[in-house]
Backbone and ligand atoms as CSV (ligand in chain L), in Angstrom:
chain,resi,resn,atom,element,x,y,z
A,1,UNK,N,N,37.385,-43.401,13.808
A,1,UNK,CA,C,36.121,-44.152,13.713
A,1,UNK,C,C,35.527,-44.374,15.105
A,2,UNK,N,N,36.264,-45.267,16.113
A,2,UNK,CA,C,36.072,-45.260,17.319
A,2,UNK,C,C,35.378,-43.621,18.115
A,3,UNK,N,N,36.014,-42.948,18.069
A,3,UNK,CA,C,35.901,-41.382,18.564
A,3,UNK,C,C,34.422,-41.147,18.175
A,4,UNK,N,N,34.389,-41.226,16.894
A,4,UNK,CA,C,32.704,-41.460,16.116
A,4,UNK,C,C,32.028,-41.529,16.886
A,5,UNK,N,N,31.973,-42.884,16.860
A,5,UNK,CA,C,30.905,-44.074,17.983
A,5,UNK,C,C,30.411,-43.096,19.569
A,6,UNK,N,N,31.666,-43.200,19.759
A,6,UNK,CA,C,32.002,-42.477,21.257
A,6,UNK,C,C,30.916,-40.888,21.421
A,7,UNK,N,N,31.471,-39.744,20.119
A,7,UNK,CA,C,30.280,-38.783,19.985
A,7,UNK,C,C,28.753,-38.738,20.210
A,8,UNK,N,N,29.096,-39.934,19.120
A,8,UNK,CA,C,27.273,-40.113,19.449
A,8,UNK,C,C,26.725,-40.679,20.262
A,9,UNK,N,N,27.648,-41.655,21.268
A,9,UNK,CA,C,26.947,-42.143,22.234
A,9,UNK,C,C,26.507,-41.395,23.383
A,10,UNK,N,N,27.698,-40.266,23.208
A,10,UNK,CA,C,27.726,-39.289,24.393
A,10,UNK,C,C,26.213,-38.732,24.673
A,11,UNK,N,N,25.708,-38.428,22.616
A,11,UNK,CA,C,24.811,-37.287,22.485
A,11,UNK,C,C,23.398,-38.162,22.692
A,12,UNK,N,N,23.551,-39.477,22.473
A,12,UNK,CA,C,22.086,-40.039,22.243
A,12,UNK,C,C,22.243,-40.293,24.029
A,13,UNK,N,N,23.127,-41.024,24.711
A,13,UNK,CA,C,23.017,-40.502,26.686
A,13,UNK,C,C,22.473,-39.350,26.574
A,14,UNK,N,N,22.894,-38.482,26.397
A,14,UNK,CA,C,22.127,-36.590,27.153
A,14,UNK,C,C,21.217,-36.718,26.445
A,15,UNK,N,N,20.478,-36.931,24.971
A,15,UNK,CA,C,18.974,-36.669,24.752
A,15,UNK,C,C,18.231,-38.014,25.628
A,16,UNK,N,N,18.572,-38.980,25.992
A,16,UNK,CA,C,17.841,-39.831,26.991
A,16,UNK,C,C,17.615,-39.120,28.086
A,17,UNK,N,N,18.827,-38.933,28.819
A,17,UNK,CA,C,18.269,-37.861,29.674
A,17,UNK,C,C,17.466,-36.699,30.180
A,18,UNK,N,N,17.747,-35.819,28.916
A,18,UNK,CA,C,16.647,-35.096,28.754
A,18,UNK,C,C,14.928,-35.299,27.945
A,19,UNK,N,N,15.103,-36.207,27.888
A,19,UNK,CA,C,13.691,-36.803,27.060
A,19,UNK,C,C,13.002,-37.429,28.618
A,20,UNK,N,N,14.347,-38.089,29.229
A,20,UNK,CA,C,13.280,-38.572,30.700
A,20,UNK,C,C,13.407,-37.409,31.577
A,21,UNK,N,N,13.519,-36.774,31.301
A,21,UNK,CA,C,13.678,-35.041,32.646
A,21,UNK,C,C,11.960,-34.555,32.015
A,22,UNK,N,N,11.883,-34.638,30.472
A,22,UNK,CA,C,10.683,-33.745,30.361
A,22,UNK,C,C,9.966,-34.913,30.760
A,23,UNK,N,N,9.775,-35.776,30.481
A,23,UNK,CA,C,8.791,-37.179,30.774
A,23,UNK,C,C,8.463,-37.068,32.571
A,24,UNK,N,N,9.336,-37.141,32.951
A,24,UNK,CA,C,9.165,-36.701,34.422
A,24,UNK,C,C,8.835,-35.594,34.548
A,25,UNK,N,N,9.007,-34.429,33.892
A,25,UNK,CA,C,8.401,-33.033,34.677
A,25,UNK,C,C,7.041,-32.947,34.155
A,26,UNK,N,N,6.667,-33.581,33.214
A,26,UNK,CA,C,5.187,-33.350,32.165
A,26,UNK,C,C,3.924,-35.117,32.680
A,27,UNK,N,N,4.909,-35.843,32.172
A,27,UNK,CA,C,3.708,-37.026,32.378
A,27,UNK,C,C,4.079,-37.068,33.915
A,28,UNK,N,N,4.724,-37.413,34.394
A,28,UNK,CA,C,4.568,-37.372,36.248
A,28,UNK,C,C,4.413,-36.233,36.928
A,29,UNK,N,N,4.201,-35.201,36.293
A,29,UNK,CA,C,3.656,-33.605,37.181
A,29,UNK,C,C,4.417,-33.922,38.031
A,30,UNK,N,N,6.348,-34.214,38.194
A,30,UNK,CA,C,7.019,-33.788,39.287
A,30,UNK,C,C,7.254,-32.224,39.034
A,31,UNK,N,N,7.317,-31.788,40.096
A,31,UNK,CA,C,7.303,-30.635,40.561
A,31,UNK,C,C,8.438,-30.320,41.240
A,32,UNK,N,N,8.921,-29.094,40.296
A,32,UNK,CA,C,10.824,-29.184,40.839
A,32,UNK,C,C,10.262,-27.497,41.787
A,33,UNK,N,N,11.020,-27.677,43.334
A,33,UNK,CA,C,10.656,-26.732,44.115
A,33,UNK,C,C,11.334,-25.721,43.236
A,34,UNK,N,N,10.861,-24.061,43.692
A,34,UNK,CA,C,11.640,-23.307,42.937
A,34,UNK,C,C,12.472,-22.708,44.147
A,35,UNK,N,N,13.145,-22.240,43.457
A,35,UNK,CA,C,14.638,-21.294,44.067
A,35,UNK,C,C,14.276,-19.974,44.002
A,36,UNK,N,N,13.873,-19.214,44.829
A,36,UNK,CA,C,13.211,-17.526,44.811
A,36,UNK,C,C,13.834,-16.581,44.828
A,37,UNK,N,N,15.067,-17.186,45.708
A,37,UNK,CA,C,15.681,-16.133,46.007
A,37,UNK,C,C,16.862,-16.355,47.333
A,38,UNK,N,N,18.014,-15.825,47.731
A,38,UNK,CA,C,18.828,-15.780,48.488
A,38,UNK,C,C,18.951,-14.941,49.520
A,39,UNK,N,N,19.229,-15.375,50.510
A,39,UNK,CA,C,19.127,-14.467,51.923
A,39,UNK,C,C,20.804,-14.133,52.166
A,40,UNK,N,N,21.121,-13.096,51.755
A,40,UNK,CA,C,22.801,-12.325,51.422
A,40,UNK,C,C,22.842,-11.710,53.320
A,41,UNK,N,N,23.903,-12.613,54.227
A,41,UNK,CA,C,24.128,-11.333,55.304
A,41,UNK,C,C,24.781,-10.384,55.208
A,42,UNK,N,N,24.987,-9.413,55.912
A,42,UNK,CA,C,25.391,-8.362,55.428
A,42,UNK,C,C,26.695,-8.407,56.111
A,43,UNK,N,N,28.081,-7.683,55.518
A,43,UNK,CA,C,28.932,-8.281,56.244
A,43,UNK,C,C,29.135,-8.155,57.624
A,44,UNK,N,N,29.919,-9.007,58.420
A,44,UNK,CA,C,30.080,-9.368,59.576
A,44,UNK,C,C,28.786,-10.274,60.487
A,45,UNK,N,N,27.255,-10.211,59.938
A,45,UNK,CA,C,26.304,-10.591,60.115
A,45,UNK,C,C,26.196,-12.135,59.978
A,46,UNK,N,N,25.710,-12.914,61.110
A,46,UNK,CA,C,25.490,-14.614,60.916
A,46,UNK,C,C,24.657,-14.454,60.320
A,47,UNK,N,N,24.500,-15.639,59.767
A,47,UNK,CA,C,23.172,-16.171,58.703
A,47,UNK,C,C,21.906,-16.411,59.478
A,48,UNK,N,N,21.958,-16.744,60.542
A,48,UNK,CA,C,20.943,-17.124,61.570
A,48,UNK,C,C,20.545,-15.475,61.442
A,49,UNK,N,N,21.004,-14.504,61.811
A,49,UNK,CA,C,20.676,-13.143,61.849
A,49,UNK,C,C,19.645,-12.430,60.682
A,50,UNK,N,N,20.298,-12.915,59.958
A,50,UNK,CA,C,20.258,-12.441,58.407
A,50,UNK,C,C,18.784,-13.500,57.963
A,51,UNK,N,N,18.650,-14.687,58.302
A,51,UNK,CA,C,17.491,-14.839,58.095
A,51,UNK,C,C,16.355,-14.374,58.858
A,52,UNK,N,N,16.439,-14.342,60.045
A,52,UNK,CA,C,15.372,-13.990,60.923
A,52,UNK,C,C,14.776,-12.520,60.546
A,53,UNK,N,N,15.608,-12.020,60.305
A,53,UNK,CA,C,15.454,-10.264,59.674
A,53,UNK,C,C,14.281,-10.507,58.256
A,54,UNK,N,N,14.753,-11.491,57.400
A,54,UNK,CA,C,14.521,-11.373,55.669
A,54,UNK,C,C,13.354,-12.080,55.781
A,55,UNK,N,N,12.175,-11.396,55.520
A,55,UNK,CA,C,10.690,-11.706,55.222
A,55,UNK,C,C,10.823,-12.968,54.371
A,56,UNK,N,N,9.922,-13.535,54.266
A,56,UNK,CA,C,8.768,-13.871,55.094
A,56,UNK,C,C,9.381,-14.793,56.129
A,57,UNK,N,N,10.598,-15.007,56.180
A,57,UNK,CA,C,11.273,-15.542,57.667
A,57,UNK,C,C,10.974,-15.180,59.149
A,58,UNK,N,N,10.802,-13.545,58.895
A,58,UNK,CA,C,10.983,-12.590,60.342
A,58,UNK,C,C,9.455,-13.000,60.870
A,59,UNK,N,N,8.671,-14.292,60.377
A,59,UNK,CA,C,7.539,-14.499,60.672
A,59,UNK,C,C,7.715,-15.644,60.307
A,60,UNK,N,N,7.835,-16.879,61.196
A,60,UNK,CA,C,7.498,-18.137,60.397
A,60,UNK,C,C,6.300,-18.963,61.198
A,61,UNK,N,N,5.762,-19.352,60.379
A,61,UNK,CA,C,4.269,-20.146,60.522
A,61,UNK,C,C,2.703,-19.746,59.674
A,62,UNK,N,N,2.192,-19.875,60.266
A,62,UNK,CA,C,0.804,-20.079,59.164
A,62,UNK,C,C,0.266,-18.209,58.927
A,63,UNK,N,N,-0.194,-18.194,57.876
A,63,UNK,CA,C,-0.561,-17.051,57.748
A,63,UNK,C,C,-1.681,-17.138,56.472
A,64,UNK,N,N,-3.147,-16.814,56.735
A,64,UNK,CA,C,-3.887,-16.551,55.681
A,64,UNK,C,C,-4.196,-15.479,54.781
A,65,UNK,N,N,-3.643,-15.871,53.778
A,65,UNK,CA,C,-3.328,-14.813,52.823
A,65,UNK,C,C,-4.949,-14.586,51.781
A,66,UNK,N,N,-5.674,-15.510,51.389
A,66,UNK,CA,C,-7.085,-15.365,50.676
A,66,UNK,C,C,-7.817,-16.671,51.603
A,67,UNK,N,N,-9.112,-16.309,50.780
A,67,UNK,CA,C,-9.966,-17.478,51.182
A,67,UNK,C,C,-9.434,-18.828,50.985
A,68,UNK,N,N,-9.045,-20.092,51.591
A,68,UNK,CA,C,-8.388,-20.769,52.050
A,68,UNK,C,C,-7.514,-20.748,51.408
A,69,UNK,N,N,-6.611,-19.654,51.252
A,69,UNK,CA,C,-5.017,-19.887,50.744
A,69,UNK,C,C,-4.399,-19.427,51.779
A,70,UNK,N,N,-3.095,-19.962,52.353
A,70,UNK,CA,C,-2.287,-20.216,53.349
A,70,UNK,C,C,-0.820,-20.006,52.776
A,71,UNK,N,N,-0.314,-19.294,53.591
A,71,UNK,CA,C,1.122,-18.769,53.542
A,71,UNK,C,C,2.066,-19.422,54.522
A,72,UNK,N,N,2.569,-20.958,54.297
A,72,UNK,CA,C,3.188,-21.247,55.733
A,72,UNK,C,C,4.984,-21.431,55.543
A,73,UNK,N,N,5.834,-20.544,56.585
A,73,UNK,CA,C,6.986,-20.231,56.546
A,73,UNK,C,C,7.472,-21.243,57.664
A,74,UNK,N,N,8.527,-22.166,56.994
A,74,UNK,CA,C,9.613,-22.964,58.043
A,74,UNK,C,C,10.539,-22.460,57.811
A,75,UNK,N,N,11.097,-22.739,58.707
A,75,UNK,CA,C,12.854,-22.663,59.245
A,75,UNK,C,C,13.049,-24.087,59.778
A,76,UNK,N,N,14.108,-24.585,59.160
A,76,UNK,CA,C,14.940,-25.673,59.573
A,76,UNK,C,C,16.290,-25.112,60.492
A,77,UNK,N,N,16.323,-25.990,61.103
A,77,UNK,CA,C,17.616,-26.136,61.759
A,77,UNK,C,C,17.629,-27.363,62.575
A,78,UNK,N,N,19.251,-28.003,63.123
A,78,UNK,CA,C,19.418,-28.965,63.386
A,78,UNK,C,C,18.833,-29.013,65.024
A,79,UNK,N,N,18.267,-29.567,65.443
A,79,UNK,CA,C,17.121,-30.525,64.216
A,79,UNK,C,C,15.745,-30.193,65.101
A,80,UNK,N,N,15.206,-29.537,64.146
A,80,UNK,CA,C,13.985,-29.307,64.710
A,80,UNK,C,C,13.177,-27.987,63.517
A,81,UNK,N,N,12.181,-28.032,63.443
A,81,UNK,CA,C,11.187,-27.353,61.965
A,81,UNK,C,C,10.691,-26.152,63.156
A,82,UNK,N,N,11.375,-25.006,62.324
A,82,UNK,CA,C,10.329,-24.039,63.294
A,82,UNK,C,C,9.047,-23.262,62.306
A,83,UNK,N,N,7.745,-23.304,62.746
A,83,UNK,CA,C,7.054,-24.602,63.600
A,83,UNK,C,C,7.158,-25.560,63.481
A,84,UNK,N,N,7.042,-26.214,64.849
A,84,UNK,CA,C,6.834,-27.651,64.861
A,84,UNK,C,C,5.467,-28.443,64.567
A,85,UNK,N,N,4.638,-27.525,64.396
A,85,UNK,CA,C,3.639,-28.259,64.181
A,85,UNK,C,C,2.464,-27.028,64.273
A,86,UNK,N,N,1.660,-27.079,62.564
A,86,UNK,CA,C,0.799,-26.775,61.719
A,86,UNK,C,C,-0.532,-27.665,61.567
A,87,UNK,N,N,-1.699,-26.419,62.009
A,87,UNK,CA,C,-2.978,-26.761,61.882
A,87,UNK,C,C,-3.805,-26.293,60.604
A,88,UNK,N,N,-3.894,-26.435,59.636
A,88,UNK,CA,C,-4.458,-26.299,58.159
A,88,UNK,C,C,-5.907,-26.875,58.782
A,89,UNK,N,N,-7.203,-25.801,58.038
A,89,UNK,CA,C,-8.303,-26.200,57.505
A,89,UNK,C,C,-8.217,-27.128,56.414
A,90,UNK,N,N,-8.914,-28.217,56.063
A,90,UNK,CA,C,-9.582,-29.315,55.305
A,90,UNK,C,C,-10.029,-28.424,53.532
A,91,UNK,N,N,-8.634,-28.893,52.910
A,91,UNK,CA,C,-9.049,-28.093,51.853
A,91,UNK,C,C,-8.368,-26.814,51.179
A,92,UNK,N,N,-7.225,-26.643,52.407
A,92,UNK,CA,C,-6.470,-25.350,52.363
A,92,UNK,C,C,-5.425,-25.309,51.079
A,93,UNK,N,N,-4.922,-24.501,50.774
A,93,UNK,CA,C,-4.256,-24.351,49.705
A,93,UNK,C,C,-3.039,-23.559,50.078
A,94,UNK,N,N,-1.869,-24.004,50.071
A,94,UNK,CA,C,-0.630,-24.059,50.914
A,94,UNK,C,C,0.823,-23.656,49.724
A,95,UNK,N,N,0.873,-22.477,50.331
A,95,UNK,CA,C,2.211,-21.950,49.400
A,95,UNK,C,C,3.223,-22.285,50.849
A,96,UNK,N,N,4.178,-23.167,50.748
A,96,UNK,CA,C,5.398,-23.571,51.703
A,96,UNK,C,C,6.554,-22.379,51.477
A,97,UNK,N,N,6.992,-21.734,52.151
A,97,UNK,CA,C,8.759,-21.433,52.205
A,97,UNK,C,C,9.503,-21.564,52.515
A,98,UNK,N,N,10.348,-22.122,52.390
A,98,UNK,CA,C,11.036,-22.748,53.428
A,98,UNK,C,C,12.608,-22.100,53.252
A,99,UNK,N,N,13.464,-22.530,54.890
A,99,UNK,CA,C,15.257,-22.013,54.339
A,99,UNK,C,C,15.581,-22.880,55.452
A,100,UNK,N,N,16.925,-23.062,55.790
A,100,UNK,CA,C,17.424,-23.213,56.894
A,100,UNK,C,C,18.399,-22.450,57.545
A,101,UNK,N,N,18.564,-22.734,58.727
A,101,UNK,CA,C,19.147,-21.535,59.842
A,101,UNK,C,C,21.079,-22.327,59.700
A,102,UNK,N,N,21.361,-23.391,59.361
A,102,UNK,CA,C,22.620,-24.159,59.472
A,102,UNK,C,C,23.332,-24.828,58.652
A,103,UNK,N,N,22.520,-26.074,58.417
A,103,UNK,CA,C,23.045,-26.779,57.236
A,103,UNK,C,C,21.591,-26.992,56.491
A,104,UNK,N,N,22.121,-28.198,55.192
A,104,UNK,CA,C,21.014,-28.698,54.464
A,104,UNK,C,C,20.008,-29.717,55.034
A,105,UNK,N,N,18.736,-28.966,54.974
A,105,UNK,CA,C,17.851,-30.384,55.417
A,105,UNK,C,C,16.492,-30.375,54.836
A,106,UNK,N,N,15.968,-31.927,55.069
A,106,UNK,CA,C,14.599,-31.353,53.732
A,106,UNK,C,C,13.622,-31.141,54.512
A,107,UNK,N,N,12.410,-31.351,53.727
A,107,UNK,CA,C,11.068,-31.256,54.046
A,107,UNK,C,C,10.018,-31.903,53.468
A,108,UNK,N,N,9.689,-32.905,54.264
A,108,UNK,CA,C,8.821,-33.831,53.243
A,108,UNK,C,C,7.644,-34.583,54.196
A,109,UNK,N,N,6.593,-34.607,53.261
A,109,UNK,CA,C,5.493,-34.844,54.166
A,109,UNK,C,C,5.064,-36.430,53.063
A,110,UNK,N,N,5.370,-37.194,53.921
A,110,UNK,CA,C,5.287,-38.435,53.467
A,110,UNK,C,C,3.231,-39.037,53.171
A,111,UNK,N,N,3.017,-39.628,51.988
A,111,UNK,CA,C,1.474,-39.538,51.379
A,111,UNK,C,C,1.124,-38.086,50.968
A,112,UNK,N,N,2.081,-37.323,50.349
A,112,UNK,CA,C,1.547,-36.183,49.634
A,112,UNK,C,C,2.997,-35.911,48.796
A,113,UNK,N,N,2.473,-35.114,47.859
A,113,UNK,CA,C,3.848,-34.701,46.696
A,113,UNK,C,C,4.447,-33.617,47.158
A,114,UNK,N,N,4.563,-33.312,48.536
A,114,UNK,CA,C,5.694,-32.094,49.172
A,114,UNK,C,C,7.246,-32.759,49.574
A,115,UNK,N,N,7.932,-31.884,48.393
A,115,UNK,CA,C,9.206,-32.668,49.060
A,115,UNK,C,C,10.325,-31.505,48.679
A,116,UNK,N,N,10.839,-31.304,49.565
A,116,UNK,CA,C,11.589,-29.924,49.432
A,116,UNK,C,C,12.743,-29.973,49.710
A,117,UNK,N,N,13.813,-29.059,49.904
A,117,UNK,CA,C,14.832,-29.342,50.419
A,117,UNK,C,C,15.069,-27.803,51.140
A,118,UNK,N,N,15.855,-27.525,52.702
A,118,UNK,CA,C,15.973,-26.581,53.360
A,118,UNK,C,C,17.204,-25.922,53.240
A,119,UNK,N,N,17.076,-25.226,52.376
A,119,UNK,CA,C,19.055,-24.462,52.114
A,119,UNK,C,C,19.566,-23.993,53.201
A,120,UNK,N,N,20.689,-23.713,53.465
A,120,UNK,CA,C,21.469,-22.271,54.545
A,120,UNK,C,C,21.306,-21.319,53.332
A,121,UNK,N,N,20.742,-19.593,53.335
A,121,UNK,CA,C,20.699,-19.013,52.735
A,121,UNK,C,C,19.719,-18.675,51.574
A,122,UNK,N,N,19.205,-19.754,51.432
A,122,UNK,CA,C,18.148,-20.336,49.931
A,122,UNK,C,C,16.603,-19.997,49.983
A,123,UNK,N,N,15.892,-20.015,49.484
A,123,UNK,CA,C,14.277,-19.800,49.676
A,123,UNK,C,C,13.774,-20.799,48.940
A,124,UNK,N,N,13.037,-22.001,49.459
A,124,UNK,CA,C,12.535,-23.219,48.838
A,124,UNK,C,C,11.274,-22.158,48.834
A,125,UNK,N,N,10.392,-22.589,47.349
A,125,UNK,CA,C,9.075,-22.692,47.440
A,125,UNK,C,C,8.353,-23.960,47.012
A,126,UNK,N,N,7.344,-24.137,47.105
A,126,UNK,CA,C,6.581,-25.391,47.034
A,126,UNK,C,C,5.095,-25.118,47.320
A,127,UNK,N,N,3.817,-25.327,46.479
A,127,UNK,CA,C,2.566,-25.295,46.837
A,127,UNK,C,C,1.701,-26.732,46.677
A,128,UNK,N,N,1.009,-26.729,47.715
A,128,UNK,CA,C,0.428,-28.029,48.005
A,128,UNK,C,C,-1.042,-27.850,48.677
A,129,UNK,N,N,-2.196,-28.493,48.192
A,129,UNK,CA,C,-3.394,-28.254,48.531
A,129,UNK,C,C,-3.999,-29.855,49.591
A,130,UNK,N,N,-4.265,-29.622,50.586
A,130,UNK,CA,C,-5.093,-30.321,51.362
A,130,UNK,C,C,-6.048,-30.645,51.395
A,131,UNK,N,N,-6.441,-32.005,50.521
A,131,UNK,CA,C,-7.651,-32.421,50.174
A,131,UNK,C,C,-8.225,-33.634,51.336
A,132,UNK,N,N,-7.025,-34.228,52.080
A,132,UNK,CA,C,-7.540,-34.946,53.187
A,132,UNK,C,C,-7.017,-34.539,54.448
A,133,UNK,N,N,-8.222,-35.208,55.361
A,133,UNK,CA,C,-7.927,-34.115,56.524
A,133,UNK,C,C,-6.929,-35.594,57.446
A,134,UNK,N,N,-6.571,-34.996,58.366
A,134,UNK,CA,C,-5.510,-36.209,59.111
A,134,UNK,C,C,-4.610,-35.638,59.914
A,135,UNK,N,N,-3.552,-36.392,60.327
A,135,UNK,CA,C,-2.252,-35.793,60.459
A,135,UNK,C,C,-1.509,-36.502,59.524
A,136,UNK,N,N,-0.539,-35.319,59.546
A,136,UNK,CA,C,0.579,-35.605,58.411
A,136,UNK,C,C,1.973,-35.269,59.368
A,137,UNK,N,N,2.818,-36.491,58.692
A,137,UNK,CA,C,4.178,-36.046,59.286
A,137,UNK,C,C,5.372,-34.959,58.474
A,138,UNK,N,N,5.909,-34.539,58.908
A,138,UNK,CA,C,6.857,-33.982,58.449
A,138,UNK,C,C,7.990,-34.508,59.058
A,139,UNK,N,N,9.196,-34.347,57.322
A,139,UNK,CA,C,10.209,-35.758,58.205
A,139,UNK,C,C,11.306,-34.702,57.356
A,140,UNK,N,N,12.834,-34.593,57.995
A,140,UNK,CA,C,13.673,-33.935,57.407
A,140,UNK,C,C,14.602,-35.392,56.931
A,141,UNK,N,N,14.276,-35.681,55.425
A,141,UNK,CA,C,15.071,-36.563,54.535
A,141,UNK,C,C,16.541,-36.294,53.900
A,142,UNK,N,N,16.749,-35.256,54.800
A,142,UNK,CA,C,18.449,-35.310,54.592
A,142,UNK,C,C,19.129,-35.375,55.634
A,143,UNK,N,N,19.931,-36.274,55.497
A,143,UNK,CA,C,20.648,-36.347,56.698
A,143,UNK,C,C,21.230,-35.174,57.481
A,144,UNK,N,N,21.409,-34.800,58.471
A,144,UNK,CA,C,21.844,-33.342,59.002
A,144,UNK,C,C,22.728,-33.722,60.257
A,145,UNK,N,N,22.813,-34.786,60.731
A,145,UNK,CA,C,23.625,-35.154,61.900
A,145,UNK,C,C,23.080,-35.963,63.268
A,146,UNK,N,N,23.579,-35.989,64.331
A,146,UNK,CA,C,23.483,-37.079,64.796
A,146,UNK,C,C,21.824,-37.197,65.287
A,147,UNK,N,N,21.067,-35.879,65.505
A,147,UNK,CA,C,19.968,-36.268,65.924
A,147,UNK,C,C,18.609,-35.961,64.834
A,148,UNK,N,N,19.629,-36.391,63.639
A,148,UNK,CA,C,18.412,-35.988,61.801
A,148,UNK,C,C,17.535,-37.299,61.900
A,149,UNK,N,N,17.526,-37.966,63.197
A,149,UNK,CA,C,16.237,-38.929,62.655
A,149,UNK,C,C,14.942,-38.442,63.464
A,150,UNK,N,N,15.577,-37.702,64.368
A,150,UNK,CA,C,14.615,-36.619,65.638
A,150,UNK,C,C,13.804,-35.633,64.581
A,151,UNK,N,N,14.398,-35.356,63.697
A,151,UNK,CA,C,14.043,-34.164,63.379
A,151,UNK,C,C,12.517,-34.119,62.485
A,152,UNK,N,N,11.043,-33.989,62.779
A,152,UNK,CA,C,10.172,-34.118,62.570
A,152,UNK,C,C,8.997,-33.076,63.130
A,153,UNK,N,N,8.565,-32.806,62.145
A,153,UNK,CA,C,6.942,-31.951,62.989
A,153,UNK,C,C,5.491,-32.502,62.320
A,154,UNK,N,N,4.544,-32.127,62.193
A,154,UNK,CA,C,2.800,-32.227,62.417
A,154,UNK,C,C,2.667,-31.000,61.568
A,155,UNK,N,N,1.891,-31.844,60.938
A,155,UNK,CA,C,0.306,-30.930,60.338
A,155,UNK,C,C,-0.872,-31.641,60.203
A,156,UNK,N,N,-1.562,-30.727,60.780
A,156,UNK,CA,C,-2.887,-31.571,61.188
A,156,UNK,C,C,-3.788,-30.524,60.481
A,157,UNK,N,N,-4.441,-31.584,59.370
A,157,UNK,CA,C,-5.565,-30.633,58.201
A,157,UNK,C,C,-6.735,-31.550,59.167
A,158,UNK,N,N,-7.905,-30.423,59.322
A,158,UNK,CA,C,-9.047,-31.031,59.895
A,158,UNK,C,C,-10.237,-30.116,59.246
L,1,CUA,CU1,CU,17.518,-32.149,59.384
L,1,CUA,CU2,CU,17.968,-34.387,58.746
């Protein structure tokens, strides 16, 4: 009888859960970054190597791809965003990629819905449109070590 109870409590927990996963992905338009793809070194090859080689890495920073659509590629590493700092037109429309060169670290631009996370190996994507012009910070929200509170860059939409 007990065991009973126990079943169904298990099952009505996981449909809560998943009832607030769609509630969050549908009524709050969170936006889960996607996963694109993996940067494999080849053997004997560092990862630092192996990314710098694997497009759109072997190029990181702003790149206009259509009329204000923007292609902008980071690299994380401890601790510092390569680039450090991004100039967007007022209005731009921003496909992010992001990876990291070491460990895990994020990417998040605090007063906007960009919030990412920087794999070793991984390809974050994330698109985000610039409707106000300003500066914006970029802040790496995962901890990464002793100097992860350093770790910050600029974008300046004008
Ligand atoms: Cu990088 Cu915290």
């Amino acid at each position: 009888k007990l065991e009973k109870i126990y079943v169904w409590l298990s099952i009505s927990i996981l449909l809560a859960f998943i009832i607030a996963l769609i509630y969050a992905s549908v009524a709050l338009a969170v936006r889960v970054p996607t996963d694109v793809g993996q940067i494999v070194p080849n053997p004997g090859e560092s990862l630092v190597s192996a990314v710098m080689r694997t497009p759109p890495f072997n190029q990181p920073g702003i790149q206009e791809v259509g009329p204000g659509q923007y292609k902008v590629v980071v690299i994380g590493q401890a601790w510092m965003f390569n680039p450090p700092s991004i100039e967007l037109p007022l209005g731009a429309e921003v496909t992010f990629y992001g990876t990291s060169l070491d460990i895990d670290h994020g990417f998040y631009i605090p007063g906007t819905d960009v919030n990412m996370m920087l794999l070793p190996g991984q390809i974050s994507v994330l698109r985000h449109k610039f409707n106000k012009a300003g500066e914006y910070r970029i802040i790496c929200h995962e901890y990464c070590g002793t100097l992860h509170h350093l770790m910050t860059g600029t974008i300046t939409v004008k």
